[in-house]
N, C-alpha and C positions, 0 to 999 in steps of 0.2 A: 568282453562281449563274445568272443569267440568258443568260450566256456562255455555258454549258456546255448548258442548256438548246437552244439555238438550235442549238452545232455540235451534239450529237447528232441533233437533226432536219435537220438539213443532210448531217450522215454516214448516213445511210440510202439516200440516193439514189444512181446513178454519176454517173459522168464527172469532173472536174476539180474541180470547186466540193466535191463529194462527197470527194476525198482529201483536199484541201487541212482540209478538215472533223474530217475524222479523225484530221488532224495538228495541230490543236487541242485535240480532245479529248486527244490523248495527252500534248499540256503540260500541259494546266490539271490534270489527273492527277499528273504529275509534280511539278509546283509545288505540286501538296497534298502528296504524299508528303515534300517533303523540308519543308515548313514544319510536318508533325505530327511530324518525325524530331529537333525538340528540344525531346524529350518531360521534365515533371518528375514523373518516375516515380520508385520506390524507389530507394533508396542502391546501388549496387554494390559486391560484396566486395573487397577490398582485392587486388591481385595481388601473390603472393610474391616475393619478394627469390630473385635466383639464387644457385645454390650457391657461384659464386665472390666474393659478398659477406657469406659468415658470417666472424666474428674469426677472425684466425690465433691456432694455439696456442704461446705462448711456450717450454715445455715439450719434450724427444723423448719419442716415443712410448717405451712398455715394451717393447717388443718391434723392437730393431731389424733391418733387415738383414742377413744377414751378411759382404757385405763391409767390407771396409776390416777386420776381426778378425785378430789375431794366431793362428794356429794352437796349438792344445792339445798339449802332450808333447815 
């Protein structure tokens, strides 16, 4: 805490020391960001299965196509 402390009074000023400063702040920022990002927050919902892994059906449909039919008369 005392890092952050100091660059932010060091990034107020210009010139060099003052960027360089800034570009502290924006890690020690970052290095919290990704150390809070493995958060143990609630359960997530499960993600659905795509449609091309439901069971195939062994069975033909009732209604088929009409190719491949012998003609009527």
């Amino acid at each position: 805490m005392d890092l952050l402390a100091v660059a932010l009074r060091a990034s107020a000023g210009t010139g060099a020391h003052a960027g360089a400063a800034r570009e502290v702040v924006l890690a020690i920022l970052l290095v919290r960001l990704l150390a809070d990002a493995g958060h143990d927050g609630p359960p997530h919902a499960d993600r659905r299965l795509p449609r091309s892994a439901a069971p195939r059906r062994d069975r033909l449909p009732h209604r088929d196509s009409l190719a491949g039919r012998r003609p009527r008369g």
